[in-house]
N, CA, C and O atoms as a GROMACS GRO file, in nm:
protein
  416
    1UNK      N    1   7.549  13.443  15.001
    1UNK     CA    2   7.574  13.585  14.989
    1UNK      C    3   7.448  13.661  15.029
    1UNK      O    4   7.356  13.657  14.948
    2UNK      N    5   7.427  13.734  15.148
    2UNK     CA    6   7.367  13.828  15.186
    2UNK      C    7   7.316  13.962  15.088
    2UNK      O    8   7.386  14.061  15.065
    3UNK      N    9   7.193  13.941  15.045
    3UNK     CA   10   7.148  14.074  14.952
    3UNK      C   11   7.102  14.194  15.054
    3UNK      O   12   7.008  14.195  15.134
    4UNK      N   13   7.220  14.313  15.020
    4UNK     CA   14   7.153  14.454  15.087
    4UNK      C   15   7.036  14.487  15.084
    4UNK      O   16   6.958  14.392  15.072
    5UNK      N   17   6.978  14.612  15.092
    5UNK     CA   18   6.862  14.632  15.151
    5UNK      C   19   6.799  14.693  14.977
    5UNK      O   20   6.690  14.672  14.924
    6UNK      N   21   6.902  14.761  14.934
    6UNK     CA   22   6.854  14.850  14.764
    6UNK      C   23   6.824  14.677  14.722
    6UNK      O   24   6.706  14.644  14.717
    7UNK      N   25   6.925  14.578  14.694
    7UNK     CA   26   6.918  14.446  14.587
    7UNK      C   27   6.830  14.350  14.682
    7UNK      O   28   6.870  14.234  14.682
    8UNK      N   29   6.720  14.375  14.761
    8UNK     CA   30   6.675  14.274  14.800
    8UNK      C   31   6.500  14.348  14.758
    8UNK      O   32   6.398  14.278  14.758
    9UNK      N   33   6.502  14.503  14.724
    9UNK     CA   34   6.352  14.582  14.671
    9UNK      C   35   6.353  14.487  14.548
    9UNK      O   36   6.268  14.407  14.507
   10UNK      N   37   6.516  14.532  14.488
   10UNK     CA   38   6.514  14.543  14.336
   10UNK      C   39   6.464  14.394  14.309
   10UNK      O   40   6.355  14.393  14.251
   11UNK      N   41   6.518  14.265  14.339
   11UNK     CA   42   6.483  14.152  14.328
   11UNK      C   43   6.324  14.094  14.389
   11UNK      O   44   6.298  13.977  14.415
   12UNK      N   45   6.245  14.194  14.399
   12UNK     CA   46   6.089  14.165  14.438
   12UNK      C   47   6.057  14.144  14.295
   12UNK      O   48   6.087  14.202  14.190
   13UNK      N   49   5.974  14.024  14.332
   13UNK     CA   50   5.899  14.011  14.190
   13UNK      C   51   5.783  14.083  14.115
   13UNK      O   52   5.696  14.138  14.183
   14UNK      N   53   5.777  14.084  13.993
   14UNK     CA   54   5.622  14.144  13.943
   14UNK      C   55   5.650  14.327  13.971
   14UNK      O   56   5.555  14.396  14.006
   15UNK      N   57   5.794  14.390  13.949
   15UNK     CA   58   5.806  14.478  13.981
   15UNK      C   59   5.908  14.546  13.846
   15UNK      O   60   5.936  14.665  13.830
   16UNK      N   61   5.951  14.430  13.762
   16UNK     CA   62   6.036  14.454  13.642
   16UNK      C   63   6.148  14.509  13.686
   16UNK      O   64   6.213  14.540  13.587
   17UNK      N   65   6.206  14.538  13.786
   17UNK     CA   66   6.350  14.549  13.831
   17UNK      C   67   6.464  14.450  13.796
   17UNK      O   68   6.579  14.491  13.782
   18UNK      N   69   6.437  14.348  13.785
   18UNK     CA   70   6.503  14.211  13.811
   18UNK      C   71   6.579  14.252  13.690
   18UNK      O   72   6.509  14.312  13.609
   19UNK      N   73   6.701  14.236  13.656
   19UNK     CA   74   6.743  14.267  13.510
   19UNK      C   75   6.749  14.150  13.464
   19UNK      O   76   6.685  14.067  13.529
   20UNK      N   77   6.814  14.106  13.359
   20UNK     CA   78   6.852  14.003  13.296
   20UNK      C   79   6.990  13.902  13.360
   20UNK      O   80   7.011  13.781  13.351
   21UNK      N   81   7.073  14.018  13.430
   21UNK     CA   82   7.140  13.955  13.482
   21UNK      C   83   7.201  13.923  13.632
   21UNK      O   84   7.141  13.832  13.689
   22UNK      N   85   7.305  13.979  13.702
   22UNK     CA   86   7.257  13.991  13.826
   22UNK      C   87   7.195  14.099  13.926
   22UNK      O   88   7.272  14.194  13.943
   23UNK      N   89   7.086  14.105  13.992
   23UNK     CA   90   7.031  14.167  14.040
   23UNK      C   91   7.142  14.286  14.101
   23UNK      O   92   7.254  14.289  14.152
   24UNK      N   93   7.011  14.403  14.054
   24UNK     CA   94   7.081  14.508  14.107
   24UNK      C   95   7.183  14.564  13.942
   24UNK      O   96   7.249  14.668  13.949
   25UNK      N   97   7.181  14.484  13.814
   25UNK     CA   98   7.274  14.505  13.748
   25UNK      C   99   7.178  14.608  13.612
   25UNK      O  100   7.110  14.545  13.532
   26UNK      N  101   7.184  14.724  13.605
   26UNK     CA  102   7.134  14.819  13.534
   26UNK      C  103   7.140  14.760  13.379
   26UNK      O  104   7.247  14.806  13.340
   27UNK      N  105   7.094  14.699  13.291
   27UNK     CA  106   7.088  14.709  13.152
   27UNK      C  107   7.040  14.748  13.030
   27UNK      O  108   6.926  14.708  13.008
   28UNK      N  109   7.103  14.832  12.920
   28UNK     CA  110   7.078  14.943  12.856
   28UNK      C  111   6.903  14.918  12.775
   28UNK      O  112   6.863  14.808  12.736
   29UNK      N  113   6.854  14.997  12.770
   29UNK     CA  114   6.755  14.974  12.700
   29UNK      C  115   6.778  14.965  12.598
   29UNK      O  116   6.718  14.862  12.567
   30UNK      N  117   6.822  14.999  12.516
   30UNK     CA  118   6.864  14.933  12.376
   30UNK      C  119   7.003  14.924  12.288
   30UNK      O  120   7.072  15.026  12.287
   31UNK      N  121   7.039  14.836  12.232
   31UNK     CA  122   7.168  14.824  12.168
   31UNK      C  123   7.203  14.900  12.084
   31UNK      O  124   7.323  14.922  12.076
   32UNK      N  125   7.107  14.968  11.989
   32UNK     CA  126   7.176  15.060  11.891
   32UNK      C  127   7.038  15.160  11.895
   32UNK      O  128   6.956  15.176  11.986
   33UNK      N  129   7.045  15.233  11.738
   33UNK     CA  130   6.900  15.345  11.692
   33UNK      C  131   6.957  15.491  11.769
   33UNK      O  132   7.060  15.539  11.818
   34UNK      N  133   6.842  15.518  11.747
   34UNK     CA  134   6.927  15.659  11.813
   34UNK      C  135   6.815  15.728  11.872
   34UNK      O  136   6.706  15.676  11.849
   35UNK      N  137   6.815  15.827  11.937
   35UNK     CA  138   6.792  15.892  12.061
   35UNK      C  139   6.599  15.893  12.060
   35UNK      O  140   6.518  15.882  12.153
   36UNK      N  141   6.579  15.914  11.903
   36UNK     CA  142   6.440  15.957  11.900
   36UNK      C  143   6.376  15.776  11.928
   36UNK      O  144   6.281  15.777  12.006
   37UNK      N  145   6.403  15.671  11.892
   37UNK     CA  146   6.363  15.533  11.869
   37UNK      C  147   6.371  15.532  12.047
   37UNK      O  148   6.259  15.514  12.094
   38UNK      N  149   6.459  15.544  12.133
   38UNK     CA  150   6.447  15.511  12.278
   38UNK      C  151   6.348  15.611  12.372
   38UNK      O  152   6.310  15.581  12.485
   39UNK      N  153   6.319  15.712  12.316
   39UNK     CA  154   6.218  15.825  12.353
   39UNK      C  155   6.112  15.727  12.308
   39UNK      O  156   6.084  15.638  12.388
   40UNK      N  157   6.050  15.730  12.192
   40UNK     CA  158   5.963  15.630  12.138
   40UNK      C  159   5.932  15.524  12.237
   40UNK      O  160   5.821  15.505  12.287
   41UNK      N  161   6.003  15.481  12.252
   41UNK     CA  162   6.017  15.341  12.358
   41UNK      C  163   5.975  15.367  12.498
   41UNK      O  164   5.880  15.333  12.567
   42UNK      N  165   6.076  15.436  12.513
   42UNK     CA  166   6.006  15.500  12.637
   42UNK      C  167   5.894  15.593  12.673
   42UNK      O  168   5.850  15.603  12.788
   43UNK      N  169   5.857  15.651  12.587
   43UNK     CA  170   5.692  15.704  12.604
   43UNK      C  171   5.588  15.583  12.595
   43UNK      O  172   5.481  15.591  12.654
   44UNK      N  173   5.632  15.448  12.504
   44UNK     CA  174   5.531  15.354  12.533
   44UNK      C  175   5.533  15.266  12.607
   44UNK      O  176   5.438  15.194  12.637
   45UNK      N  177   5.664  15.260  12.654
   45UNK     CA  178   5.670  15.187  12.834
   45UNK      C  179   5.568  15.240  12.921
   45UNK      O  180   5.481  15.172  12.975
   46UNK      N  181   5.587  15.385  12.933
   46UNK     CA  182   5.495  15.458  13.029
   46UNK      C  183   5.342  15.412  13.001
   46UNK      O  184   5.264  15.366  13.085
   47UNK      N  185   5.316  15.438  12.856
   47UNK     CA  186   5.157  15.420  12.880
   47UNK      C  187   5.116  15.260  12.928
   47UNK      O  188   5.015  15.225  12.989
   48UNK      N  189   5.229  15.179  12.879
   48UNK     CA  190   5.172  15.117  12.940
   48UNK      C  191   5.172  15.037  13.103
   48UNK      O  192   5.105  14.946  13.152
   49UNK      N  193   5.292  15.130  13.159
   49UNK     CA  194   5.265  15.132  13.320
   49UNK      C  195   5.161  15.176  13.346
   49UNK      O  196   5.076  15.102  13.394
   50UNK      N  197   5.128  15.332  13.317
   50UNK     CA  198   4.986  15.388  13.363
   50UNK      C  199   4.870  15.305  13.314
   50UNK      O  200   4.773  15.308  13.390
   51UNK      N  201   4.854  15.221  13.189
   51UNK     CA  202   4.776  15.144  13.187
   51UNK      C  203   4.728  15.022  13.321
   51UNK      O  204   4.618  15.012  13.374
   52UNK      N  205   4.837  14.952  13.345
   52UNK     CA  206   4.834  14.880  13.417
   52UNK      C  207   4.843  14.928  13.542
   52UNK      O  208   4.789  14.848  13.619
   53UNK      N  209   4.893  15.034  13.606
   53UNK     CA  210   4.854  15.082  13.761
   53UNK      C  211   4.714  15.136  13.738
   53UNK      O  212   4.667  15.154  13.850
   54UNK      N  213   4.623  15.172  13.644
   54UNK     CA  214   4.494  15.211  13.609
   54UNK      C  215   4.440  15.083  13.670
   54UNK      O  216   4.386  15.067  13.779
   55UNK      N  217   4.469  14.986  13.565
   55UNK     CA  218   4.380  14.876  13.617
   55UNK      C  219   4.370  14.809  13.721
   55UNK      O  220   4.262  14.756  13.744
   56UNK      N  221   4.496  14.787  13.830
   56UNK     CA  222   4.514  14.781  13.951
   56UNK      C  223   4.456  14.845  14.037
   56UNK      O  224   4.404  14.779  14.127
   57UNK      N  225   4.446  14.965  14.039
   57UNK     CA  226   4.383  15.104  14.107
   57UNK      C  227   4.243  15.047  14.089
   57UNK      O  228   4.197  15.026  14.201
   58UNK      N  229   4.189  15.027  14.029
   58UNK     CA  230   4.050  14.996  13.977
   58UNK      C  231   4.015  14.825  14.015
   58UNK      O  232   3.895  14.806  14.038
   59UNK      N  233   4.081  14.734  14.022
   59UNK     CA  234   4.036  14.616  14.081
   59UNK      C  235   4.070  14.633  14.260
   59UNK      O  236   4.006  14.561  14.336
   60UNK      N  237   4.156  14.716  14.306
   60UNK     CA  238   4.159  14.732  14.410
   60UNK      C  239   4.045  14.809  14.474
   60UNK      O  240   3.964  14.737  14.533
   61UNK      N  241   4.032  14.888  14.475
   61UNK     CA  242   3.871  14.999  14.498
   61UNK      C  243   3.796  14.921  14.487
   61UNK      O  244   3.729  14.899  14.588
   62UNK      N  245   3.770  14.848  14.375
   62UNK     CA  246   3.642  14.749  14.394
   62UNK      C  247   3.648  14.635  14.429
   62UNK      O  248   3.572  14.550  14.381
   63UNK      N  249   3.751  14.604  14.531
   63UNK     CA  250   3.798  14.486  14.620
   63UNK      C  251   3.837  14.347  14.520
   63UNK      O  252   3.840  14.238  14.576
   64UNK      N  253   3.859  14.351  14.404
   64UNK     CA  254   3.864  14.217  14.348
   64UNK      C  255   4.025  14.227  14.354
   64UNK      O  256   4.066  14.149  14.268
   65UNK      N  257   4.131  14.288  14.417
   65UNK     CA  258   4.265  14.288  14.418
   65UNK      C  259   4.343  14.233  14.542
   65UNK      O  260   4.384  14.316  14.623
   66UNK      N  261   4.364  14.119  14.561
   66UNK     CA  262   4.416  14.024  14.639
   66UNK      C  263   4.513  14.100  14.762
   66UNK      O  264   4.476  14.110  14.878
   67UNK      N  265   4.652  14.155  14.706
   67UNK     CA  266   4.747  14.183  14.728
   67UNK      C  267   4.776  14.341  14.660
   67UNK      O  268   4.819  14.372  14.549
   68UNK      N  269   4.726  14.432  14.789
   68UNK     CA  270   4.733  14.616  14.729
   68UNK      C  271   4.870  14.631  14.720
   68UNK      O  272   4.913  14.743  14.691
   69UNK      N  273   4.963  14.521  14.743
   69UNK     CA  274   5.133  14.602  14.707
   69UNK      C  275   5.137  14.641  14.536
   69UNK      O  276   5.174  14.741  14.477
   70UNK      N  277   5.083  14.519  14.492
   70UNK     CA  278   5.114  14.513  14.368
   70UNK      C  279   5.068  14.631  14.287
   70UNK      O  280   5.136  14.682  14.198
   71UNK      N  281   4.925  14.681  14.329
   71UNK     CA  282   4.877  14.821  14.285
   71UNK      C  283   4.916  14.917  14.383
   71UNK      O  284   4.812  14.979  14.406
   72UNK      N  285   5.004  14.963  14.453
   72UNK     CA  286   5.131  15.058  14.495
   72UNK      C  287   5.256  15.047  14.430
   72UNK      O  288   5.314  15.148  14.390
   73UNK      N  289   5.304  14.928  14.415
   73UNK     CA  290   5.423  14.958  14.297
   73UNK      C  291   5.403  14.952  14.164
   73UNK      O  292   5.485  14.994  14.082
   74UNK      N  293   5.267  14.886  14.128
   74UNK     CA  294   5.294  14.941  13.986
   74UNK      C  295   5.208  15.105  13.982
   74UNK      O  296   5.174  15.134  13.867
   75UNK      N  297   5.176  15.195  14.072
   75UNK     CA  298   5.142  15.283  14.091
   75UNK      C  299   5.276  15.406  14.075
   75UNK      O  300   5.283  15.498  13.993
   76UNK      N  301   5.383  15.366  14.193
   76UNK     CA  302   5.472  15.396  14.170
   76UNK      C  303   5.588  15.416  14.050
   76UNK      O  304   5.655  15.511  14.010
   77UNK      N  305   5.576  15.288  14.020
   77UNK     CA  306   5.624  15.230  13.902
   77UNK      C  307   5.640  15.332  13.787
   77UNK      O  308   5.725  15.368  13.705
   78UNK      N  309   5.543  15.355  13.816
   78UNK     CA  310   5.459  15.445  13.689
   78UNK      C  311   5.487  15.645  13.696
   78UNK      O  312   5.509  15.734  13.614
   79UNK      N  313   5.470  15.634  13.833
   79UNK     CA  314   5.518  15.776  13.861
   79UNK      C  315   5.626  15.798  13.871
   79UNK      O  316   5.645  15.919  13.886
   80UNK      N  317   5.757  15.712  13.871
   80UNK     CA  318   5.859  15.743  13.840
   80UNK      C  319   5.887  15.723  13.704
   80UNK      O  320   5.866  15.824  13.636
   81UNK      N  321   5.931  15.618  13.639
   81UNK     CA  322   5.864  15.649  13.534
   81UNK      C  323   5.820  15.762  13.397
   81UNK      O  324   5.859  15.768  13.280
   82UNK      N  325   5.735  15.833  13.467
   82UNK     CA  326   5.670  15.959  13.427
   82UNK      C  327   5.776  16.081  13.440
   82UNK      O  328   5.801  16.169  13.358
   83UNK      N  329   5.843  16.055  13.600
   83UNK     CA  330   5.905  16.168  13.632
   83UNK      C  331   6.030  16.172  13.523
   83UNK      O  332   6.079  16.274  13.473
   84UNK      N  333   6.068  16.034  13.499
   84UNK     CA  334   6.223  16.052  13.407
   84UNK      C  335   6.202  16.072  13.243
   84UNK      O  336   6.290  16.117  13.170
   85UNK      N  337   6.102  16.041  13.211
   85UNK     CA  338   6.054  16.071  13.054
   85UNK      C  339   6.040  16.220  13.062
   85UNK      O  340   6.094  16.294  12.980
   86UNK      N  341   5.954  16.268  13.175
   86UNK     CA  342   5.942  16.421  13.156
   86UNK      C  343   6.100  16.492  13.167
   86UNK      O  344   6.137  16.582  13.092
   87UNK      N  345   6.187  16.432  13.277
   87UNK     CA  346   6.293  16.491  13.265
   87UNK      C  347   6.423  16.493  13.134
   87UNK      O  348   6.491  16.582  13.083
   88UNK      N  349   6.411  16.348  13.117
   88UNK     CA  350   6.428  16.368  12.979
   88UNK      C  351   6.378  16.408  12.837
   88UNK      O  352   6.448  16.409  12.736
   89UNK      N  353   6.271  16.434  12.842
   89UNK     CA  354   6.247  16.557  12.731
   89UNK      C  355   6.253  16.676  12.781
   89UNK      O  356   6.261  16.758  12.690
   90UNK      N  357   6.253  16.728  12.893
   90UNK     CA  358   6.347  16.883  12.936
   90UNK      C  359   6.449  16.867  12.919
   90UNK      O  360   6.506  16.931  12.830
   91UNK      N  361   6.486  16.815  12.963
   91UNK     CA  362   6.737  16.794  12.893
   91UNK      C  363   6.685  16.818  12.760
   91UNK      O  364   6.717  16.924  12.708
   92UNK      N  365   6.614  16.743  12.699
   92UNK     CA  366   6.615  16.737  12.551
   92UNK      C  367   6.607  16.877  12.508
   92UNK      O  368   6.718  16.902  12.464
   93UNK      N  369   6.530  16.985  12.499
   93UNK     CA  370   6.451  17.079  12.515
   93UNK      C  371   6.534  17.187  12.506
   93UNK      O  372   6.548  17.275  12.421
   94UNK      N  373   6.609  17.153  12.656
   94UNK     CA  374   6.702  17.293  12.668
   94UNK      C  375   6.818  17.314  12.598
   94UNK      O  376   6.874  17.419  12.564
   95UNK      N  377   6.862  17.130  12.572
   95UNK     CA  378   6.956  17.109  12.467
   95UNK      C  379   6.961  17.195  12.344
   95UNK      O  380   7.049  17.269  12.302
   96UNK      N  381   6.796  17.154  12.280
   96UNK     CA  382   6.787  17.236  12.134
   96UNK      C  383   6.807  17.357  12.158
   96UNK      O  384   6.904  17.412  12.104
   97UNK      N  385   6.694  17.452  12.271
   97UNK     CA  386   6.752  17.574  12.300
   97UNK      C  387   6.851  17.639  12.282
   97UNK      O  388   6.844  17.744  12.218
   98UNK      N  389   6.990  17.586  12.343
   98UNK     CA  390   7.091  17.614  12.365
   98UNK      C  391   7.172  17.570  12.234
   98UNK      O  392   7.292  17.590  12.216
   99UNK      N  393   7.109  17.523  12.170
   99UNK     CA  394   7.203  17.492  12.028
   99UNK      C  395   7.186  17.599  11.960
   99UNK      O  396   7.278  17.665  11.912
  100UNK      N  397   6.992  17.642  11.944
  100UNK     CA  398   6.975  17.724  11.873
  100UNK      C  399   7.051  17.925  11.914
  100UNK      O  400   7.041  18.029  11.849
  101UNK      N  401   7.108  17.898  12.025
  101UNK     CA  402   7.140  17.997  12.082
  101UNK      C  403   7.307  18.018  12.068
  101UNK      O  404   7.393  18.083  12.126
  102UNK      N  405   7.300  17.920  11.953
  102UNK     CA  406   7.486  17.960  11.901
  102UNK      C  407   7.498  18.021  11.828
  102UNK      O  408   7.414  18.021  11.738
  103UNK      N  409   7.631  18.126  11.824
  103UNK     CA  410   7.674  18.157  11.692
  103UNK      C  411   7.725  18.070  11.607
  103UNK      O  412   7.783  17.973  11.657
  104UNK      N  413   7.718  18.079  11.480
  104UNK     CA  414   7.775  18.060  11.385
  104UNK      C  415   7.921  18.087  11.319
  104UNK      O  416   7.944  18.048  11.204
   0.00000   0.00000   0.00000
């Protein structure tokens, strides 16, 4: 079976795409808890992408980094990432807004 061009990125290694099951197959970040516990989670995913594209960024510049893909996607990694935590605490945000903007 021939992998397309999206399930042949997603299946690069050392990139945490790979799910658990078959490639390309989206799986939930968590089974139960509720909204604030996966925020949680996901704000400390991030730091620690930006941790680790930090340290990449930084063995690369000072040439001890073999292979610069790996510090571009976990660079990336990280800035997307960033972009969907921020977007989801704006949904979040405007949500409350707009709650607080009901009548009674």
């Amino acid at each position: 079976m021939a992998l397309g061009p999206l399930e042949a990125i997603q299946g690069v290694t050392d990139t945490g795409y790979v799910g658990a099951g078959r490639v390309g197959t989206a799986q939930p970040a968590s089974t139960g808890g509720d909204f604030g516990t996966a925020l949680t989670g996901a704000v400390d995913n991030l730091q620690s992408l930006q941790s680790t594209s930090k340290e990449l960024a930084v063995s690369a510049v000072t040439g001890n980094l073999d292979d610069i893909h790996k510090a571009t996607l976990a660079s990336t990694r990280a800035q997307v990432t960033f972009e969907l935590v921020a977007a989801v605490r704006n949904k979040g945000i405007d949500a409350f807004n707009e709650i607080m903007r009901m009548q009674a």
